[in-house]
N, C-alpha and C positions, 0 to 999 in steps of 0.2 A: 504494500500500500504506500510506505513512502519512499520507496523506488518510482512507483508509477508518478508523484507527486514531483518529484525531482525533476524528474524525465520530460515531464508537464512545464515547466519552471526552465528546464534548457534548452525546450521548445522554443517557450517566448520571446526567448533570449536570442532565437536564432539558429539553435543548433538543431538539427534536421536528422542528424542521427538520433538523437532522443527519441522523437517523433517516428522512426522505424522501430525504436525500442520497444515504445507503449502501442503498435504497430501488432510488434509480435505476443505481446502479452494481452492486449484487448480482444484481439481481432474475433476471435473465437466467440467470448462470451458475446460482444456485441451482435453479431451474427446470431446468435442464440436468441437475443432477444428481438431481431428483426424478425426474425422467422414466426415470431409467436403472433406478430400483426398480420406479417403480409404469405404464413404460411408454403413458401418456397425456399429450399435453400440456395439457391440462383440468385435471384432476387436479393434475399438477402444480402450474400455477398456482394454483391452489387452496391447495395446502398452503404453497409459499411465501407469498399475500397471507395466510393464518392467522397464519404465525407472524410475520408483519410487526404483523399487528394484534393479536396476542398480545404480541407488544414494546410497543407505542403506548402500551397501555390496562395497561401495567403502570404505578403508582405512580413518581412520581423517586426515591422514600425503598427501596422493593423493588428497583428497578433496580440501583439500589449494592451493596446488601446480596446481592441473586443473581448478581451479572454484574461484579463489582468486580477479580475476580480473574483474569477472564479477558485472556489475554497476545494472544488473537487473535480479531478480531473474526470475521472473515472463517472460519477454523479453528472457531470455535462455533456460526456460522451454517451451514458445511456440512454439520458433525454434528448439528445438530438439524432440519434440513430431511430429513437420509437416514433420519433415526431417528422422523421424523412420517411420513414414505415408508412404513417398516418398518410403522407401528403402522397406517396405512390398510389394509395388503397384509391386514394379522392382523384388521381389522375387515371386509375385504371376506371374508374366508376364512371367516371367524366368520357373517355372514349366511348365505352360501353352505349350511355345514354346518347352520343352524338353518331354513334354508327347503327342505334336503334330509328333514328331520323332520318336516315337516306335511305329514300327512295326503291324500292325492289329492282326495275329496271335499271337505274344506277348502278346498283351492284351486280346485275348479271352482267351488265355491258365490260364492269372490270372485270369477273370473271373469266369473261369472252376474250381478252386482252390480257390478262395475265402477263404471259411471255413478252407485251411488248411492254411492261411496267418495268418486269426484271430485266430488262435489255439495258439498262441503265447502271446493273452493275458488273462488275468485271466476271469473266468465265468464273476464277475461283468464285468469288462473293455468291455466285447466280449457284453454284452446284451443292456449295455449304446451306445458302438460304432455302433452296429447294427442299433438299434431305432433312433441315426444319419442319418444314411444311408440311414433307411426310411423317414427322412425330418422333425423329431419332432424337434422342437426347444429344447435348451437345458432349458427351462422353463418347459415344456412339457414334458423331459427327468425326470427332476427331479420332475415335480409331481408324475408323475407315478412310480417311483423307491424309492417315500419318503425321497428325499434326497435333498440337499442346490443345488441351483442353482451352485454355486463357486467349489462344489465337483463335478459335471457332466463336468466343463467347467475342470478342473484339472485332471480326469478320463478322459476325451476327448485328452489331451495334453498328458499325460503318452500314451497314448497306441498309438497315432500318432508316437509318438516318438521310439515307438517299431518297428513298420512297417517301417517306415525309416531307422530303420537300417538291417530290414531284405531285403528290395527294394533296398538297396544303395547295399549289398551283393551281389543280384540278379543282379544287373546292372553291377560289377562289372565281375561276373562268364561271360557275352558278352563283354567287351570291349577290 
């Protein structure tokens, strides 16, 4: 506990190995408790490496000034991991409700087009996102493609990110 405390304290200060420290020591139980909201351990992991790298690529000069007053590192880090939990639930909920609003013919026309949506990302992207599609987990993904679990989950996020901006386009060409 006052290891982690420390660790926290030469964070602020700057030092960034700290911050891998409380990295390897938190990571897990954080994880534990995202999974209890948002129920996946994908996900979860997910939302804990954000807000680690949401920490990272904060400024040393911002660090002090947002996180100066905090008495526990550990107690900040669990409420902001359940409260990123919270706000995925509210953004998954929120698609949900906004793709229950389109249209039926709208979506078969995407359906009917598929292929020409994913054409947008690269052959790997397009073979990894497909074998999604099909329901392989991304364990599964990446036996079969010979590749790290962390690159199919990173290849999964780059090409999501692609179709969202070509779908936000689409939605935008109706509004």
């Amino acid at each position: 506990m006052k290891n982690e405390e420390n660790n926290w304290r030469k964070f602020l200060k700057g030092d960034n190995q700290a911050l891998g420290e409380l990295y390897a020591e938190l990571f897990e139980p954080l994880v534990f408790i995202s999974i209890f909201y948002v129920k996946n351990n994908e996900t979860a992991r997910d939302i804990v490496s954000e807000l680690f790298v949401q920490l990272i690529t904060t400024s040393s000069d911002d660090r002090i000034a947002k996180w100066e007053t905090v008495n526990s590192c550990k107690a900040y880090l669990t409420i902001a991991v359940k409260n990123k939990s919270i706000d995925y639930l509210r953004k998954v909920k929120n698609q949900a409700a906004i793709s229950e609003q389109i249209p039926v013919n709208l979506t078969v026309s995407l359906t009917e087009s598929e292929e020409e949506i994913l054409s947008i990302l690269s052959p790997k992207e397009h073979e990894i996102f497909q074998l999604h599609l099909d329901g392989y987990k991304n364990e599964e993904i990446a036996e079969k493609q010979n590749l790290k679990e962390k690159t199919v989950r990173n290849k999964l996020s780059i090409s999501r990110k692609k179709m969202e901006k070509v779908f936000k386009s689409f939605l935008f060409l109706f509004a």
